[in-house]
Every structure is written in C-alpha cells, then in structure tokens.
N, C-alpha and C positions, 0 to 999 in steps of 0.2 A: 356168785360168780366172781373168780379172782382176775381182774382186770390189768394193771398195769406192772405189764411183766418187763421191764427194761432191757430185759435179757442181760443184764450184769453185769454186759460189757461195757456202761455206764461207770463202772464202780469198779475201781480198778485195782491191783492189788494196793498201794498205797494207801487208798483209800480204806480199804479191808484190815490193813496192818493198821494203822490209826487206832480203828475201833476191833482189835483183837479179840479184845474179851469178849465169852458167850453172854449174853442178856437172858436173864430169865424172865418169862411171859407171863410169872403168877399177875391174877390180880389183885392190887391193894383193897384187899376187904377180910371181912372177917373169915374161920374156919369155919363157920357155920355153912358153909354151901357146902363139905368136904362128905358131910354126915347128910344133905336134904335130900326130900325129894327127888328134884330137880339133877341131883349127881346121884340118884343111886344106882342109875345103871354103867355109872362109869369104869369101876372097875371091870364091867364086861369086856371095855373095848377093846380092841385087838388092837397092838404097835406098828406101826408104819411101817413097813419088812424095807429093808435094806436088798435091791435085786442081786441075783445074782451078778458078777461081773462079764461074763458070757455074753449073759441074755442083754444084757443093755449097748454092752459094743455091737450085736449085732444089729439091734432095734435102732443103735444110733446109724449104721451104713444103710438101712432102710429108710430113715426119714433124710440123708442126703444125696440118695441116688436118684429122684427125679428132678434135683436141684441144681447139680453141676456136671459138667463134661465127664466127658466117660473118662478120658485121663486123667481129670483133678479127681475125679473118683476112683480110680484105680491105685492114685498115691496117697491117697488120705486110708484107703484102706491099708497100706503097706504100715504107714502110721500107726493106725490099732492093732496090727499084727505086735509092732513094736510094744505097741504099750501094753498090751496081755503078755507078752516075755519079760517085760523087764519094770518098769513101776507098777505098772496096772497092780496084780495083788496085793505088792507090798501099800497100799493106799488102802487099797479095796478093807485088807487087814484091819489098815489105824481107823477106818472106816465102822467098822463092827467093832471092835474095841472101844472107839467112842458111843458109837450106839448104844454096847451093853452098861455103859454111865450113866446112861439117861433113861432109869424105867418110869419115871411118871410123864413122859413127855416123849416127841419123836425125836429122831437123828439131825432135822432141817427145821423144827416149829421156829425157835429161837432164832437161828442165820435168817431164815425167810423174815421174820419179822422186822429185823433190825435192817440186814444191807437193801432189802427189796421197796422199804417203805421209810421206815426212823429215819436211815441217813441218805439219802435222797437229797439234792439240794434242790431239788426242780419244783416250782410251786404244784401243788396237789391238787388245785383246780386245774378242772380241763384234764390233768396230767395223771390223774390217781383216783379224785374220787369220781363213783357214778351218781347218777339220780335214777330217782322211781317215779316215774308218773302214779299218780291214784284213781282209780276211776271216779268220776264225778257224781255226786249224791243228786240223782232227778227230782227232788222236790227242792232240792234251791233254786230250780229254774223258775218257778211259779210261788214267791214266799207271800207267806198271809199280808195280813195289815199287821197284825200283832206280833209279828215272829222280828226277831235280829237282823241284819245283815248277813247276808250269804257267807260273807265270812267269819260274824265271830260267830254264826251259827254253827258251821263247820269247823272251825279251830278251835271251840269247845266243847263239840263233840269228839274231835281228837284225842285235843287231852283227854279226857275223862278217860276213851279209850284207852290210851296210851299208860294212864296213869292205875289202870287196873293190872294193866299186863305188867306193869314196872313193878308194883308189889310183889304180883307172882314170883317172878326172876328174885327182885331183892330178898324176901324172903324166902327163896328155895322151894315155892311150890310147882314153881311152872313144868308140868308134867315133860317129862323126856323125848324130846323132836326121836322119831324113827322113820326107816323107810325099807319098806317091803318088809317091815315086822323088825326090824332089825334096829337098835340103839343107834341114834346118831350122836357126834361128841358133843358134849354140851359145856362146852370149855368156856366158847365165844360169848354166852349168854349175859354172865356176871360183868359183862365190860360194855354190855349194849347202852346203860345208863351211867350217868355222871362222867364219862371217860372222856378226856380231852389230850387231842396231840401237841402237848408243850412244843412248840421252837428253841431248839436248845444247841449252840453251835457245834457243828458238824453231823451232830445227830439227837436228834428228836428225843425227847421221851414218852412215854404213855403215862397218863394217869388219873388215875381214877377213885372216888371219892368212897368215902366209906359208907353212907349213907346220906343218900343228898334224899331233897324233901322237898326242892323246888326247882322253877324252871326259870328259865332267860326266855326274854320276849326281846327281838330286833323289830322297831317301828322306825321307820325312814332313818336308821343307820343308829338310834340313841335303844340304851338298852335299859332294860327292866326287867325285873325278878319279884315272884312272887311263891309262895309255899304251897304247895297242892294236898300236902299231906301233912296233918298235925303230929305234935311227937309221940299220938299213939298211933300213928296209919290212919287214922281215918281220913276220907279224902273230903275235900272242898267240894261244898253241890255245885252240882251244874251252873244254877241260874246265877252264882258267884262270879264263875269262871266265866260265864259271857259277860258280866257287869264290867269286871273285872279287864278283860281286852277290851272292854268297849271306851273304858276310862284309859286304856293307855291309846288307842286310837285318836281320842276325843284330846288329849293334852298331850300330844308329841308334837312339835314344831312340824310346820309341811319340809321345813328347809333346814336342816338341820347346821350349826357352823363347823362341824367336827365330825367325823367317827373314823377309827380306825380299821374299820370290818377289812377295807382293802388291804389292807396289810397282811390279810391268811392267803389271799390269792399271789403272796411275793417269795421269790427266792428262799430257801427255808434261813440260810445264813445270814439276810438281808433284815427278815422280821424278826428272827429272834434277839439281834443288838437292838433294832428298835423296841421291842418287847422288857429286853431286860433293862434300857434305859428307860422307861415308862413305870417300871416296877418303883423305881425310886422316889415316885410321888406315892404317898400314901392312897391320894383318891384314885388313880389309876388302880393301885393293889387291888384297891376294895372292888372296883370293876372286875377286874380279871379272877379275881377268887371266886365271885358271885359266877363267873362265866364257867371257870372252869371244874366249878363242881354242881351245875345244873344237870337233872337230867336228861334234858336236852335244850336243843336251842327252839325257838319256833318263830319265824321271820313274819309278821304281816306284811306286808307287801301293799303297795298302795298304788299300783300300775294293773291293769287286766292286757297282759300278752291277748292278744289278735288272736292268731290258730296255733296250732301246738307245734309247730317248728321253734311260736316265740317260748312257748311256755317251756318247751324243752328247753331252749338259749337260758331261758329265767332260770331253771332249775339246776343246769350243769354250771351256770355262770356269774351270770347278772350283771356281769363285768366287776364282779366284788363288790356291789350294792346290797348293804341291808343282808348281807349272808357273816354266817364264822364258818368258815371253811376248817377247822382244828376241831370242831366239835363232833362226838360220837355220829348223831343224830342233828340235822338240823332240818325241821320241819317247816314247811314252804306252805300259806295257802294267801289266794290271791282274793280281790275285792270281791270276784263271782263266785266265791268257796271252792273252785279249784284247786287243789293241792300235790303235794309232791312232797319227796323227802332227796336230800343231797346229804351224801355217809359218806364220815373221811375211812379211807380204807384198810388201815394198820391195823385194828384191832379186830375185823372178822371181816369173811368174806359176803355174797352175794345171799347164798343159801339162806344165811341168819337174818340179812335185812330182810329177803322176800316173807320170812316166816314174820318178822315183825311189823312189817306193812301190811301183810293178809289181816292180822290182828286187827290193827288198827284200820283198815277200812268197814269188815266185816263188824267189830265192835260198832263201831262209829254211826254206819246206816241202821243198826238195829235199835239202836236209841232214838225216841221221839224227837220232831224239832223242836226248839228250846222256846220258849212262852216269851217273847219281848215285852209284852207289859208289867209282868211278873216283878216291882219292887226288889232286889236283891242284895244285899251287901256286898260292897267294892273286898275281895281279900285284904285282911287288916295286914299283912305283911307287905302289900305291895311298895316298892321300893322304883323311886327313879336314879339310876347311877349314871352319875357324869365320868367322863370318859379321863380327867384329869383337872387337873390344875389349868389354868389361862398360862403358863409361864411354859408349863411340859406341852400342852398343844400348841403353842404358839412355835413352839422352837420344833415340832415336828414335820411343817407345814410343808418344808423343801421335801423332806421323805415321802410325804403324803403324794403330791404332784407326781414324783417320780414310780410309786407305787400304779397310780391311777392310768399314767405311762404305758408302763410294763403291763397292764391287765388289758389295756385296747390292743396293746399291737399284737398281742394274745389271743385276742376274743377275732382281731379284725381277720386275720392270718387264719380261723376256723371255719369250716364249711360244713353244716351239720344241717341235718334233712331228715323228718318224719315219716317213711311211708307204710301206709296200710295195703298189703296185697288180700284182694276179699274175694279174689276168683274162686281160691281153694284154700283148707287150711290139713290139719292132721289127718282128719278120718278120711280124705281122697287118698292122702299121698300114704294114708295105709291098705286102703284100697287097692294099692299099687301096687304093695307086697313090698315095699321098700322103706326103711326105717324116717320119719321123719325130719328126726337131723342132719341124717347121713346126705339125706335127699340134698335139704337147704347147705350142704357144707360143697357139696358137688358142684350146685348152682353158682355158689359165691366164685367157686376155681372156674369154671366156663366164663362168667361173666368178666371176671380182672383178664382170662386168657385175651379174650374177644378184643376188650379195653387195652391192654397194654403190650400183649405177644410175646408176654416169657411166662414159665410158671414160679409163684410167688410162693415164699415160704408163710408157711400158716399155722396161729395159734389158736387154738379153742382151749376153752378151762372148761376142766372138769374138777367137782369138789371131792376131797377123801376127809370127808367128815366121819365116814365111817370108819377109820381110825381114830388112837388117841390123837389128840393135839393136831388131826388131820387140816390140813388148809386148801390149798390145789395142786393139780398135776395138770402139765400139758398135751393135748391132743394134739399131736402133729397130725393136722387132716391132709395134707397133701403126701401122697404114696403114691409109690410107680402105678396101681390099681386107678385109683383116682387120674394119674396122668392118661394113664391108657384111653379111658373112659373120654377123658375131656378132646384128646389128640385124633377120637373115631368121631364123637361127636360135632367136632368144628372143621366137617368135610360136608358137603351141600349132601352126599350120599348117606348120612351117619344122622341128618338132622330130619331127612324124611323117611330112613329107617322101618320104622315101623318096630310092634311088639316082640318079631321074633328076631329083629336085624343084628350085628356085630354088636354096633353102638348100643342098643338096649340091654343087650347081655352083658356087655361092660359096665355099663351101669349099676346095674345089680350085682356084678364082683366087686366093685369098687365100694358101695353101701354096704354090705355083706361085710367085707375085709376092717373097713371104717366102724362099724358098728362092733365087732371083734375086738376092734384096738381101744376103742374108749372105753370098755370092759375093763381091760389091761388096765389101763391108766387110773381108771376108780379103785382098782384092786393095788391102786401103787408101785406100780411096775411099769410106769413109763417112761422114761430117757432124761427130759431135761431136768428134774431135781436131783438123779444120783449121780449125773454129771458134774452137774455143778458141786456140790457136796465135797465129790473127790477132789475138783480143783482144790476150792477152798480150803478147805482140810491143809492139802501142800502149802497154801499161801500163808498159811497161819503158822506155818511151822508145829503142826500136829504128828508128822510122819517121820519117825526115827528113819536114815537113811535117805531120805528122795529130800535133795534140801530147794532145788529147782522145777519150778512147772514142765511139767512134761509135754517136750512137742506137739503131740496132741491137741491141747487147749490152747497154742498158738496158732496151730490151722488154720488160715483162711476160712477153710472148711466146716471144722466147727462153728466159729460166728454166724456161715451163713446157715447152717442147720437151724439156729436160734434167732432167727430175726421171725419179727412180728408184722409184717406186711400185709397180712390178713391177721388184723390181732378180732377173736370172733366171742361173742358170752353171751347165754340163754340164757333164760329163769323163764320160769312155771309159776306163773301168776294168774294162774284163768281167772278171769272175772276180779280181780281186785287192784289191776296194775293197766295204766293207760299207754304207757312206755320205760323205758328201762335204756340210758345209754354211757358213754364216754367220750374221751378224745379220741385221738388214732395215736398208736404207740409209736409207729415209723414212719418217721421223717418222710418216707413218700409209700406209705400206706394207708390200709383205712383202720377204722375203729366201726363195729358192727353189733350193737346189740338186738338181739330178737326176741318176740316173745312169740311161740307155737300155740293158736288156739285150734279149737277143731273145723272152724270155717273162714278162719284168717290168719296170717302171719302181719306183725307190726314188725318193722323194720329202724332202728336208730342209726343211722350212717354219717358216720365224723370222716375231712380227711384236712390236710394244710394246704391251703391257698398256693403257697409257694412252691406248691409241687406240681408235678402232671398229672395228680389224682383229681375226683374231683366227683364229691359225693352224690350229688346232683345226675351226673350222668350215669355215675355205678348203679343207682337204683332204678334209674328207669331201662335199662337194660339186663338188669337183674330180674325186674317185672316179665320181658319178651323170654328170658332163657326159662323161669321158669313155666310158662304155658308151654312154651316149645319142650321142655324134658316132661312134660305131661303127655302132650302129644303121643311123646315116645313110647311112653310104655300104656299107652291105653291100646287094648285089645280090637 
C-alpha cells in the first residue's frame, strides 16, 4: 500500500524544473533476472493505459462535487469545459506520444518515483515510511532452560527466513506473485535486498547492490556486519547465526558515544552534506559501504515497548534510535522476540513488503527453536565498524544535538493509537451483503463528519501491480453516494433506521458505487495520476504549443480535490501481520492504516498534536459509528 502521497503540491514547478530529466528505475544488477524465473511472466503484463481524456475530467467533477459549493463547482467546471477545447488534447497528445517512448515501463513509474519519494526534502520517518507489526511466535513466551533469548531466538530465525527468500529473488527463482490467476509485476522484487536510499542534495538516489551476501546488525546505535551466504550461496547454520547476534549483543557498549542512525530521520538536504562530509573519512566510507549494500538492516533493540501503541512508536520511530531509516528493509525485534519491520518507501510499495513479511513470519515459526547449549561458531566475517574517526565524530556533535532536536519535536507533535475492533470482522459485514472496505471507508466519512462537521477529502491506495512497472492509483472514497449516505445517516431518524430505511439503502448505493470505483482505479483509470501526468508534462516543457499551466491545475479546486485528510491503506495480512501503520499526510488530517481479518479489524490511527485532529478520539468514535452501521443494516 502506497502511502505518502503529498499530493505534489509539495513540489513545485521549480522544483520539477530542477530535476527535469526522466530517471530510469532499472535496477543495478545483473541481466540475469531479464531471462529468470522470477520475470518470465513479465512480458505478459499489460501497460498502464493512458485514460481517456473525457473519462478522467469527468471522474475529476465527481470526486469534487461533494467537496465544494455548488458555485465553486459550477466554475471550476466551466474550467474543464475550457480545458477540453483548448489544451486539454493538445497535452492529452504529448501525453500518448510520450507513453508510446516508453514500452518497457509505464507513462508515470519513473516521475512517481523520483518527484513523490527521491526529491522530497521532508525526512521519511513518520513522513514516508510505514511499519509492519509481525505476529509474535507463542513459544517465546514459555522458552526452555536450553534455548536462546527470546530474541536472538527470533532474529535468527528471521534471518534464516529471510535469507532463503533473498536467494530466491537474487537468483531469479522466486516464483511469480499473482492474483486471481493473473501475473502480478515483479519489477519491485530485485530491489527488496541490498537497496539503500542514498541522501544526495536535492534529490535522493536509489541504489542497489549487485550481489550483497551480508547484513547490517544496529545494537544500541553501533553497527556490525556479517556474511549470511558464502561466495557459493550457501547459507550460515542457524546455530551460527544466533552465536553470532548473541556476541554482538554480549560486546556492544550499553551507551554507546556516537551513532549517526538519527541522522536518516533529518531533512533529506540536511543529512545528505552531513553524509557526504563523513564520506571523507575513510573509516566512515567503510561503515556506510558495509550499510549500504547489506541486504538489509536488523536493529536489536534493547528496550521491551510496554503494549503495542509503544511497539508501534518503536517501529514507525524510535525517535531515530538504533534504526537506518534509508534502508530497503530494516528489520526490528525487541528483548521479548517481538518484531516488526520499517520499509523506506521509494523503491516498492505495500503489496511487496506484505508478500515479504508473510515469508518471513511463516518461514520463521515453521522452523524449530534454536538449541542454546548447542557450542556454535561466532560467523568468521563478523566485523565491528566504527562509525568514524574521533576528529569526523567530534566535529559532528553540534549536527547530532540538532538532529536529535528535529526527531522529538517530530515524534512529540505525533498522536498515534492501536485499536483492535473484535466485535466483528469481514464475514459479518459480508453477511451484510456490503463489501468490507467499502463498509470501513463509510465509517471513516461518518466518524470525521460526527468529529469535525465538514466532509473531508479522502485518499485510499489502491496497488496497479497488475500492470507493467504498476505502483498506485488513488481511490477518491468520498462521492456524492458516500455523502448522501453519511448526510441521511447523521439524522437521529437515519441512525435508527432500520434494514429497509432511506439511510440503509444509501448505504448500500454508496458501498456499491465505492466498490465500482476502486475496480476503476486498479484497472488504471482513476484521476489523480493522469492528472498529474498532464500537469507535469506542461511543467517540463514536454508539450509543443501550451508553454504555460493551464488554469485548471491553478484551481483552488483542483488542490482541494487532492488533499489527503483522510490519507487511508490496507494490506491483507491474515495471520502474519500484528499492525501495519503511518504518519498522517495532512497537516490537519489523519493517517489510517487497517488490516480486515474475518472476526476483527486492527486499526493504526496517526494525526498532529498541533491540530484539531486527534487520533485518540477518532477511534473511539469510529468503534460507536461502526456498531451503529451494523445495527442498520441487520434484518
């Protein structure tokens, strides 16, 4: 699930013009994936279609007419009239014309890549990446006399996990992800290991290693690396790999006098002159090379979070403690063998993590717990790397402070809340004859009406992996259906209703209609990417004749069609995933992630302190509206 959508009016033309040139998304690796397994259903996949011009202006006066006055709606449509007579095609044209340039890839993989995420200056924690709760292995609760610590019990069942599935991918066998029979793209895969988000001023790079063979271990903010796979593949035994963390646990300082981890959670422009003055110590290099071409990161952790409000705080945050926020993959498990993973998000979206964490839990529990008394060899590669020179740490110390700064008033200013709804989960609210998301996206619009008494513009991601180089589309959930629905239900007469009343029948046009359009949207056909697209395009000086933006994308109107007030992202984790969240995208919105089991929904609810939001109260009133739309439609 593609999360931090800025709506791009973040990133201004200037900014756009800056970085003009298109980026290509290959990954740095060999052509061997071109030919494997792993890609041989690629050339099945179908291209991102470019919408008609038509269908999307009219799909855009649909997601802004339950948003603004009937007058700001009647003139912004006068607008798109304009802009179908007079730029609109000629764009639409340079539109298709670029498209048919690009057949190994879509019309938007590359711009999405680069202006959405690379050149971003806003730190990525809290701001970009999400976290994955794991569910927790029940025999660490109860470990023998003989067995490991809870956690390097579970961090080297991990790895192992982890490091079977990384051969797959690396070498091209990992069998082709599909869904309802159908190939999903498997672009994302090749970049799940070794790939790290360089800081590089103004805009970011990716990159990714050619074959890495080992990993980064964070123990109280000092780093270590060791090799998991020899230079024939074969992997390190288990009883290694716990020796192994158990020796970096046993000789890392409790207090460490340095580490730079805080520095991923800062400004992108800010770390990266910190970053590139560090490079010029050699022992700094050798850290950052060892970091940035591990296959992933894995933080032990030496704190046990209380209940999982903290464990979530730990995992989306830490305050910059003992995490690398720039790394693919940075794997989280704490003293009680709880774990999680935090994914910076540039290089693939939700879908790919969740396939990659099912892995790794399901690997993980099916493996025996590891023999503690078992004599083992410490990995002969393992390596402790100091973070610099005393002359280059010494002189960063004022950065550091002010780093450490910026991450509390960050973290203090977040309101972020756990809640598990266990009243009901999928198979009621199918029972219902109403689509389960459609349901919870309703809920979310009743409960902010109830809360704040306007209606909110609203994002859900939906993935189009089902295209080439597919990433997301947005689901504008709020529709004049949806409003209808919410404006019959928040009358005392609409909320006792009953099965056959007004309000229940809106309901179900409104789920109905919603369930339709995210159809649309997965099929690539939904508003806010081909919008964007055609601005850009204009901004870039792509389009012979239109040498200025077209009124249109000055609209008041527009922007607020694109705001993320409800910024909203599932994943489908039955049984492998304990939570799954974010920040909130809008300044005075929420951030909502969910996960749909069949007798529960979990709820991750972010919003900012300094606003009138306040995530706390959203979900306990989110709890009452959905019993109460239960009510409604029970017979």
């Amino acid at each position: 699930a593609e999360l931090m959508v800025r709506g791009l009016l973040s990133i201004g033309s200037r900014t756009l013009a800056k970085h003009a040139r298109l980026v290509s998304i290959a990954p740095r690796r060999s052509n061997h994936f071109d030919n494997s397994p792993m890609m041989s259903r690629q050339k099945e996949m179908p291209r991102l279609p470019v919408p008609k011009l038509e269908d999307t202006m009219g799909k855009f006066l649909q997601v802004l007419e339950p948003l603004v006055r009937p007058k700001e709606y009647l003139d912004t449509m006068k607008t798109v009239d304009q802009f179908l007579t007079k730029e609109g095609p000629i764009i639409q044209k340079a539109l298709l014309d670029w498209d048919s340039k690009l057949p190994q890839t879509s019309y938007i993989a590359a711009w999405w890549e680069k202006y959405i995420y690379l050149a971003d200056r806003s730190p990525v924690c809290i701001n970009s990446n999400p976290f994955f709760g794991l569910v927790p292995d029940p025999r660490l609760a109860s470990p023998s006399g003989d067995s490991h610590s809870p956690q390097v019990d579970r961090a080297a069942r991990i790895t192992i996990a982890i490091s079977e599935f990384a051969q797959k991918v690396l070498k091209g066998e990992f069998e082709p992800v599909t869904e309802k029979g159908k190939p999903m793209c498997m672009f994302q895969y090749p970049r799940i290991f070794g790939t790290t988000r360089v800081p590089k001023a103004g805009c970011d790079e990716l990159v990714t290693a050619e074959a890495p063979r080992h990993i980064a271990v964070l123990r109280n903010g000092q780093l270590w690396s060791f090799d998991i796979f020899d230079k024939s593949g074969r992997e390190l035994e288990p009883e290694s790999i716990a020796s192994t963390l158990n020796k970096i646990i046993t000789d890392t300082p409790e207090d460490p006098a340095f580490s730079p981890c805080v520095f991923t959670s800062e400004n992108r422009d800010t770390w990266a002159a910190v970053r590139s003055s560090m490079l010029q110590d050699p022992v700094s290099a050798e850290a950052y090379k060892a970091l940035d071409s591990a296959l992933f990161v894995l933080s032990l952790d030496s704190e046990v979070p209380r209940v999982f409000n903290d464990v979530a705080s730990s995992l989306l945050h830490n305050r910059g403690v003992n995490r690398w926020f720039d790394k693919s993959l940075n794997v989280i498990v704490f003293p009680d063998g709880n774990a999680g993973v935090n994914m910076e998000h540039s290089w693939g979206d939700g879908h790919t993590g969740v396939i990659f964490s099912s892995h790794a839990v399901e690997r993980a529990q099916s493996l025996p717990v590891l023999n503690g008394s078992a004599a083992a060899p410490v990995a002969p590669t393992l390596r402790s790397l100091p973070w610099g020179s005393n002359d280059t740490l010494s002189g960063l110390r004022p950065k550091l402070q002010d780093a450490v700064k910026h991450i509390n008033e960050l973290v203090d200013n977040l309101e972020m809340q756990v809640f598990k709804f266990c009243s009901f989960g999928q198979s009621e609210i199918k029972k219902l004859k109403v689509g389960p998301d459609a349901f919870l996206q309703l809920a979310y619009q009743v409960t902010f009406r109830r809360l704040h008494h306007f209606t909110p513009c609203a994002y859900e991601s939906c993935n189009t992996m089902n295209f080439l180089h597919g990433r997301t589309e947005t689901i504008r959930s709020v529709t004049s259906a949806s409003t209808r629905f919410v404006d019959s239900f928040e009358t005392p007469a609409g909320r006792r209703g009953g099965n056959n009343s007004e309000a229940a029948k809106l309901l179900r046009q409104a789920a109905d209609f919603h369930s339709s359009w995210a159809k649309e949207c997965k099929n690539g056909l939904g508003v806010d990417r081909h919008m964007w697209a055609m601005k850009l395009l204009v901004e870039e000086g792509h389009v012979p004749g239109v040498s200025a933006v077209p009124e249109l994308f000055k609209d008041p109107n527009y922007a607020a069609a694109r705001k993320n007030t409800l910024s909203t992202s599932q994943v489908n984790a039955k049984g492998v995933m304990s939570g799954f969240g974010f920040g909130p995208v809008d300044p005075q919105g929420y951030g909502i992630g969910y996960m749909i089991s069949n007798k529960t929904v979990t709820f991750c609810l972010s919003s900012w302190r300094d606003s009138d939001r306040d995530a706390k109260v959203f979900g306990r009133e989110l709890f009452k509206v959905l019993e109460e739309m239960r009510e409604l439609l029970r017979d």
